[in-house]
N, C-alpha and C positions, 0 to 999 in steps of 0.2 A: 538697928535691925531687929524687928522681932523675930520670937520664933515659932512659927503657926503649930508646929506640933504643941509646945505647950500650951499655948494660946486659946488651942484644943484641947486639952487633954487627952491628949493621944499618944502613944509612943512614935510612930513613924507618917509620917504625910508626903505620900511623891505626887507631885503637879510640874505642871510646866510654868519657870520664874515668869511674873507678867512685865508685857513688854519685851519677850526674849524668847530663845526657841529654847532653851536651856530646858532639861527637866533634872530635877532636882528632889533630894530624899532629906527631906529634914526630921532628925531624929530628936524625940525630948533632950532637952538638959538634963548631963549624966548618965547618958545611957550606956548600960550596960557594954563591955568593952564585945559580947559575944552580941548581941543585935549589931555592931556598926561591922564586927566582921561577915557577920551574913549580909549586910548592904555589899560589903566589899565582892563576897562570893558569888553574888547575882549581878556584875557586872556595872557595878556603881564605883568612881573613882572617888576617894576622901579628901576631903578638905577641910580647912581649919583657921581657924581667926580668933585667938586668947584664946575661951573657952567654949566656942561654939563650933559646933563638928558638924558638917551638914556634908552630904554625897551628891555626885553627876554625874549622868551621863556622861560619856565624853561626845566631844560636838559632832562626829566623824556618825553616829550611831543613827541610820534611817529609819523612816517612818515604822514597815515592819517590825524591823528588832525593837524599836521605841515599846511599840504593841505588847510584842512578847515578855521582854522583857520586863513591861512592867504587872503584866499577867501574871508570871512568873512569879515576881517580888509579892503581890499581893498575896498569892495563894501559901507563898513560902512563911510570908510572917504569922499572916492570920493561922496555919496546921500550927507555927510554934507559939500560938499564943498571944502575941504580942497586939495593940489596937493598932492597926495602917487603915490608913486610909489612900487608895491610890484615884488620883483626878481619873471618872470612867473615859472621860473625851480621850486619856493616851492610850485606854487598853482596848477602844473600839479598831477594828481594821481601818486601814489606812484606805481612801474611795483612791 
């Protein structure tokens, strides 16, 4: 499994997994334990497999909140700094 954040060189990448409705926050390798708790804070649940730490939505989460919420995530990492990049297709309004 790669990890497109780093892949990127980016710290944080939310898109939606392909093939799936899932949206997901994949954070660099090693990232700072304070960036995966602001994922946690803006409504991302954490996951984990060895050493790779990635966030989801939870399934339950509608198109709106999808929006918002990852509106939200955007604007949050980018004021502290950090490179996101959020897919614009989830933060457009839901038609």
């Amino acid at each position: 499994m790669s990890n497109q954040a780093d892949d990127n060189g980016i710290d944080v990448l939310i898109h939606r997994r392909p093939f799936s409705t899932n949206v997901v926050a994949e954070s660099r390798t090693g990232a700072p334990e304070i960036l995966l708790a602001a994922l946690d804070g803006l409504g991302f649940d954490r996951k984990g497999q060895a050493i790779y730490i990635w966030h989801e939505l939870p399934d339950s989460t509608d198109a709106d909140e999808i929006s918002r919420t990852c509106r939200r995530a955007k604007s949050t990492l980018l004021a502290a700094g950090y490179r996101a990049v959020v897919d614009d297709r989830l933060i457009q309004q839901p038609q």
